[in-house]
C-alpha positions in Angstrom: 18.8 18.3 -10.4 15.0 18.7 -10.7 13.5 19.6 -7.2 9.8 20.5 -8.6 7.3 18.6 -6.7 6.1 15.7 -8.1 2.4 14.9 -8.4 1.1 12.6 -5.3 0.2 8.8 -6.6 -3.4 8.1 -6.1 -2.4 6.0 -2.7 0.0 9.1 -1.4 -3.6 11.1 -1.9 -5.6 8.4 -0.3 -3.0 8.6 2.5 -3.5 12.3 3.1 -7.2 12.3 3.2 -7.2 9.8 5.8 -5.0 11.4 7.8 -6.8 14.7 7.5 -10.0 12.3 8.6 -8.3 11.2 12.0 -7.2 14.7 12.7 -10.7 15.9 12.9 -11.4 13.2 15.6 -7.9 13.7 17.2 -7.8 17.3 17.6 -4.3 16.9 16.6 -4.0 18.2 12.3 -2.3 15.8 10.7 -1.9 17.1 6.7 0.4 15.7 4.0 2.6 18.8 2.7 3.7 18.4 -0.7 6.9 16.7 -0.9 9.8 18.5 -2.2 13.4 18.5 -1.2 14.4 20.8 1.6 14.4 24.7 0.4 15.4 25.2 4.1 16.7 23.3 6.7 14.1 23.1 9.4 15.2 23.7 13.5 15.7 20.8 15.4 16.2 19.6 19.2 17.2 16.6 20.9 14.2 14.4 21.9 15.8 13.1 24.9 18.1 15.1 28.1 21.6 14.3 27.3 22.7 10.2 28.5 24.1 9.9 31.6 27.5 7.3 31.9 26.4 4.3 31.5 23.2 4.9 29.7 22.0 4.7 26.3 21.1 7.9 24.4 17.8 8.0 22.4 19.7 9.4 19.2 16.2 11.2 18.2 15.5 14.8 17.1 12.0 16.5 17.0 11.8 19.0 14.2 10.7 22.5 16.2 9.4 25.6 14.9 11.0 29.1 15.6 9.7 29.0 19.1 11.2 25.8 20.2 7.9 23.6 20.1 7.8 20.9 18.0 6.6 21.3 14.5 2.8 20.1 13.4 2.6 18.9 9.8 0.4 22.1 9.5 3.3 24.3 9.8 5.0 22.6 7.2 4.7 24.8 3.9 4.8 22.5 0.8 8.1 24.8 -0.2 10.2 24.0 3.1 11.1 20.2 3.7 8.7 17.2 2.8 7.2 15.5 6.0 6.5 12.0 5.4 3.9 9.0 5.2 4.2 5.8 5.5 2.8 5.6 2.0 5.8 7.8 1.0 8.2 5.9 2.5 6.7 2.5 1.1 6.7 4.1 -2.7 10.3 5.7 -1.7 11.8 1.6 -1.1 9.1 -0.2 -3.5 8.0 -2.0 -0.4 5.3 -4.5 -0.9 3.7 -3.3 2.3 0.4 -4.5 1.2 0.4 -7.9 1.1 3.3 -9.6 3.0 4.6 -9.6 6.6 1.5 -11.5 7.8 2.4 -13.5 10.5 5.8 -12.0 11.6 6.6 -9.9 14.6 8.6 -6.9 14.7 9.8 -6.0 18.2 11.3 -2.9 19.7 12.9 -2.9 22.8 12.6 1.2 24.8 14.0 2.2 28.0 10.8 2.8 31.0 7.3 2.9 30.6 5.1 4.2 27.2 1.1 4.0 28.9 -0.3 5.6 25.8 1.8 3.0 23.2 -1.4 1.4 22.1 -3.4 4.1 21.8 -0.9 6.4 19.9 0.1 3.5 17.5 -3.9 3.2 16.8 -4.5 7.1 16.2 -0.7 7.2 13.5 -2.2 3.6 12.0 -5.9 5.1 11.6 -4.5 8.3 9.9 -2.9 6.5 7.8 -5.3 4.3 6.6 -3.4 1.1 8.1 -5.6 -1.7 9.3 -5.3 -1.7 13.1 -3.0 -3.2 15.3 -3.8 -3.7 19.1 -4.1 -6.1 21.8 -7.8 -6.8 20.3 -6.3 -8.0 17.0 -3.7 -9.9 19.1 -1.4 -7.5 16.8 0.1 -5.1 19.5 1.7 -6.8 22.7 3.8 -4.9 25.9 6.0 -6.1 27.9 8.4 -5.6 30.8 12.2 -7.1 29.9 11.1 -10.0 32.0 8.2 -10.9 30.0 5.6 -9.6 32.5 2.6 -7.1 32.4 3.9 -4.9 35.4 5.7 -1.5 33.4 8.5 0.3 34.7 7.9 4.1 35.4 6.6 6.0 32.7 9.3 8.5 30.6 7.8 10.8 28.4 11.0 11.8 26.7 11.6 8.0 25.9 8.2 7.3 25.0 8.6 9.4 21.7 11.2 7.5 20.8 9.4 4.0 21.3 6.6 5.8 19.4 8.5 7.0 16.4 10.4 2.9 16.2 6.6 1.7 16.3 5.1 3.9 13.7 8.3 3.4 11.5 7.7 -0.5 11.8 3.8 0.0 10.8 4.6 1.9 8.0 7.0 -0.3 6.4 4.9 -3.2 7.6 1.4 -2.8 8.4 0.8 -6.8 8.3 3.7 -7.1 10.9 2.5 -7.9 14.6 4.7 -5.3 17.2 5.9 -6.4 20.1 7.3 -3.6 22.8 9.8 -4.7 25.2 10.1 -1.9 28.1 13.1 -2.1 29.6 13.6 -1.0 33.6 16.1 1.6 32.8 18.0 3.1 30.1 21.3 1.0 31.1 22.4 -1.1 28.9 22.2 -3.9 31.0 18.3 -3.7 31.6 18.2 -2.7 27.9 20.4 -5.9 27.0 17.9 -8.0 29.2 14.7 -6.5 27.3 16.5 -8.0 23.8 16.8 -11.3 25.0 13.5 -10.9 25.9 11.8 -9.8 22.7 13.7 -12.2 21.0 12.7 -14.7 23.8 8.8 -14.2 23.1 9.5 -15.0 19.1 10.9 -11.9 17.7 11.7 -12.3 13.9 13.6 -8.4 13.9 14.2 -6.6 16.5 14.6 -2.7 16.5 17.1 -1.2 19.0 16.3 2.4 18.6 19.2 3.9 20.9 23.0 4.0 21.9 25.6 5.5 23.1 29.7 5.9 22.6 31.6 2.7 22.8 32.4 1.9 26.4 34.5 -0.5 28.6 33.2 -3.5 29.2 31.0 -3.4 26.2 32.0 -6.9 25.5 30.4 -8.2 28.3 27.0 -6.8 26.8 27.5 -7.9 23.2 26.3 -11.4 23.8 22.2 -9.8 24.1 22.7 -8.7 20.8 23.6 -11.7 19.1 20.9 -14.3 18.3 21.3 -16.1 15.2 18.5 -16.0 12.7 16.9 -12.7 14.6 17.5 -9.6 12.6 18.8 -6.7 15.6 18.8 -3.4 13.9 20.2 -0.1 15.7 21.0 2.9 14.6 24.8 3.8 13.5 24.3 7.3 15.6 23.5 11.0 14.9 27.2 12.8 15.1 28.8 12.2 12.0 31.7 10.7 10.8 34.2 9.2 13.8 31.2 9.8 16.0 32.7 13.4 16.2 34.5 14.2 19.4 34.6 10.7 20.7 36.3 9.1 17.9 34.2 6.2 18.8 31.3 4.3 17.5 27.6 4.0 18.7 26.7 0.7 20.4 24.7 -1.6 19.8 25.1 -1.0 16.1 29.2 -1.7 16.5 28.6 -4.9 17.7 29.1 -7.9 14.3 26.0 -9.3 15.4 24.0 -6.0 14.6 22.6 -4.4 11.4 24.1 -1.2 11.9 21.4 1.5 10.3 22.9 4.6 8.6 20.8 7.5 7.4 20.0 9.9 4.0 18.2 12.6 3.0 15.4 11.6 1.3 13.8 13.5 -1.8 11.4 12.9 -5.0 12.5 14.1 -8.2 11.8 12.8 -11.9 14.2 9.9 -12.2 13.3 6.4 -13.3 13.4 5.7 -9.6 10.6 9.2 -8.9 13.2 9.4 -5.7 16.8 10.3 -4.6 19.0 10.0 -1.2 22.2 11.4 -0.6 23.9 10.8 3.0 22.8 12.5 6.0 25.6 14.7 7.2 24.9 14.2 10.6 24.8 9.7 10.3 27.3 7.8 12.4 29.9 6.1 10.1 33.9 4.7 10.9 35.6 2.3 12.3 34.9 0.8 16.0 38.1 0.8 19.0 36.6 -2.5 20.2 34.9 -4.5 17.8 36.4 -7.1 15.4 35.6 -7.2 11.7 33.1 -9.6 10.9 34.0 -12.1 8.1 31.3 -10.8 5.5 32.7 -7.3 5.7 35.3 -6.0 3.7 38.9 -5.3 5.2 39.2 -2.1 4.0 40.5 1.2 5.7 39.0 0.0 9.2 41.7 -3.2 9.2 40.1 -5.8 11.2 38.1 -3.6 13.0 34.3 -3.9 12.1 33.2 -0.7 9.8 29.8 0.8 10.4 27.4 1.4 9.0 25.5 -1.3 7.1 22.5 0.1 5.4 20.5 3.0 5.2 17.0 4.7 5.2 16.0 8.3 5.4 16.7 10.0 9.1 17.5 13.5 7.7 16.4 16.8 9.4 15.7 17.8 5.8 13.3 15.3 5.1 11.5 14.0 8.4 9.1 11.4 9.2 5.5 11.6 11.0 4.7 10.3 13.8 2.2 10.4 16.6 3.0 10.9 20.6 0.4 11.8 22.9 3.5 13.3 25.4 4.5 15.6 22.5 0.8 16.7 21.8 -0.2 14.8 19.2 1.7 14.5 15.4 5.0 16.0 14.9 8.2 15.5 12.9 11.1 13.6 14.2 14.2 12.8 12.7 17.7 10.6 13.4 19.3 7.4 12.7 16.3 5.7 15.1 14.2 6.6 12.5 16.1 4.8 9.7 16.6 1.9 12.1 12.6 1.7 12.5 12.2 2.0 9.0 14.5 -1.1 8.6 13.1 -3.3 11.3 10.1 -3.2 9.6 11.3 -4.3 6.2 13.1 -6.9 7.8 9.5 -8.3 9.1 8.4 -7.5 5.5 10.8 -9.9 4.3 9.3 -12.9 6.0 12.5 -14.7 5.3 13.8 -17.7 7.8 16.9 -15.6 8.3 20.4 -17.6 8.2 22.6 -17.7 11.1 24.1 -14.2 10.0 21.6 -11.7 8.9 24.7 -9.4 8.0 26.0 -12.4 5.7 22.7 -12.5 3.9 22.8 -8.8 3.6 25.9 -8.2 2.3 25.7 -11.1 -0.7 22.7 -9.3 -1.5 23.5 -5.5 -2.2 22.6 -5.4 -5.8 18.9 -5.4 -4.2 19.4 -2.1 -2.7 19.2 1.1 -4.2 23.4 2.6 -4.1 23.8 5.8 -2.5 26.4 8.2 -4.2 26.5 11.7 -2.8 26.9 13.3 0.6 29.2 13.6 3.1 28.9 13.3 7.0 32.2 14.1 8.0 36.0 15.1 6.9 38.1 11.7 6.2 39.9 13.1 3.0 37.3 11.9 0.3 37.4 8.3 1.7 34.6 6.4 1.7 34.4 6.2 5.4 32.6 9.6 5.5 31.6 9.9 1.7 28.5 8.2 0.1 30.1 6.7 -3.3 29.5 3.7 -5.6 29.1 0.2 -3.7 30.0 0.6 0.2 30.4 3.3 2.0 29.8 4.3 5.7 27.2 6.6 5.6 24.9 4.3 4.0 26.6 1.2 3.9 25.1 -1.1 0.9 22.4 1.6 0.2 18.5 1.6 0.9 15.9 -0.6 0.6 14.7 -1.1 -2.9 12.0 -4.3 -2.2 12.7 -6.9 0.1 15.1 -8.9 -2.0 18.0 -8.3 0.4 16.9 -8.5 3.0 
């Protein structure tokens, strides 16, 4: 395997200049290390206290330095990890980010309040060189999960998490209007409430960037998860196969109704494609307790059990995104399914499609679109393809990653 850098495309350098631009205004340096694959594997902590029962976890990890405060892209040496753009992660999928998603609205639903959403999502969208998207464009819109302007209390460990779902959605669809739907708490009730509301106020995807173990009673919460036509994305969790200890899976992303969102490592390298994934070892995949099997998913080892997860993007520690929250100081690295889940909301609002009544169906009639991950390993399930990434399905990365908008 080749792991010498690869010269930037002329947009990848356009990207980095303008980011080094709005770090001069910002105070906050936001440079473009060379992308290369992970020489070391970077420190990382959880971007949210632990979930109390009941609550919904924020599945996110900020990428720290040796200290314990979380990484700049300035302390990123271009021989570590790659920390990455959205102009990276639209040549990474061959996203036609430029032109299409006009008209659609991606919406994310976060537990409590975010004050500074708008004005971080402007300072990551003007160091990127992504036109900008706020109330004055009638691009960026908040909410409270009733539809009103009053916000819950403010969380700054949640708000990097609604921060890192927003930039993911920008930079796989800059056209995309964003909607975000605070919810009172980080229940799943008030959470449930804030989906019906996002997809209430015209949602075409909406990105559920949390979860937590399968629970009873999680039945009676599946119905705010299943709206026909609306693409609900979540990510498939961050323990490995079997959701490690629990045995369980993550909800929302369990539930038939949801595009459960796996995640890779993502890395250029000189193949035809100029990038290559293998499956994150720490990606939620298996078979749910609760849930049933939906009928466009394959029987296989999980019986009639519904199997997650569905599809994939990059959520590695190895290979992190760039983001921007002004609770965390500024830009930093994150990482975690919520990340991949972003990342996939956002090409669903690329897509543009009237979705049928299953966006699952549609999904899974279409993997030949996607680019098939076949290496990497999140767990131990004796070689099956539960925990291993092999030809056509497996659970790490489902179908594969985005490779245009075709399947989607």
């Amino acid at each position: 395997m080749n792991t010498t850098p690869r010269t930037r495309p002329p947009r990848l350098r356009r990207a980095a200049v303008a980011m080094a631009a709005v770090a001069a205004l910002a105070g906050s340096p936001l440079t473009v290390p060379a992308a290369a694959r992970a020489q070391v594997s970077p420190s990382s902590q959880p971007a949210c206290p632990a979930a109390e029962a009941g609550t919904a976890d924020c599945l996110l990890r900020v990428i720290t330095t040796d200290d314990g405060r979380p990484m700049r892209p300035t302390d990123v040496r271009p021989t570590d990890f790659p920390a990455y753009t959205p102009a990276d992660l639209q040549a990474a999928y061959n996203l036609p980010s430029d032109w299409l998603g006009g008209g659609m609205t991606v919406a994310v639903v976060a537990p409590l309040g975010y004050p500074a959403a708008e004005t971080d999502l402007a300072a990551y969208r003007t160091g990127n060189g992504l036109a900008p998207c706020t109330t004055d464009y009638a691009c960026f819109r908040k909410i409270n999960q009733r539809g009103g302007d009053t916000p819950p209390p403010a969380s700054t460990a949640w708000s990097l998490n609604a921060a890192t779902a927003l930039d993911m959605a920008s930079a796989t669809c800059p056209n995309c209007r964003l909607l975000l739907v605070e919810a009172d708490s980080a229940r799943f009730a008030d959470l449930g409430a804030a989906v019906d509301q996002a997809v209430a106020q015209g949602a075409h995807a909406v990105v559920t960037p949390f979860g937590g173990p399968e629970y009873d009673g999680q039945r009676a919460d599946a119905e705010h998860y299943d709206h026909p036509g609306t693409a609900i994305v979540a990510p498939a969790g961050s323990n490995g196969f079997g959701g490690g200890s629990t045995g369980t899976q993550t909800i929302p992303a369990a539930y038939p109704s949801v595009i459960a969102v796996g995640g890779t490592t993502l890395y250029p390298d000189d193949t035809a494609r100029g990038w290559s994934e293998r499956a994150w070892e720490r990606a939620g995949s298996g078979c749910s307790i609760t849930e049933a099997r939906p009928a466009w998913q394959r029987k296989g080892s999980c019986g009639n059990r519904r199997t997650v997860a569905d599809v994939a993007a990059v959520a590695s520690t190895d290979s992190p995104v760039i983001v921007f929250n002004s609770d965390r100081g500024g830009s930093l690295l994150t990482a975690g399914t919520p990340v991949a889940a972003g990342i996939i909301g956002g090409v669903y609002g690329l897509a543009g499609h009237t979705l049928p009544a299953s966006p699952g169906a549609r999904l899974y009639k279409s993997g030949k679109y996607l680019n098939d991950v076949t290496a990497g390993t999140n767990g131990s399930c004796l070689g099956g393809y539960l925990c291993t990434a092999g030809r056509g399905y497996d659970g790490p990365t489902g179908l594969g990653t985005p490779n245009g908008i075709a399947a989607f």
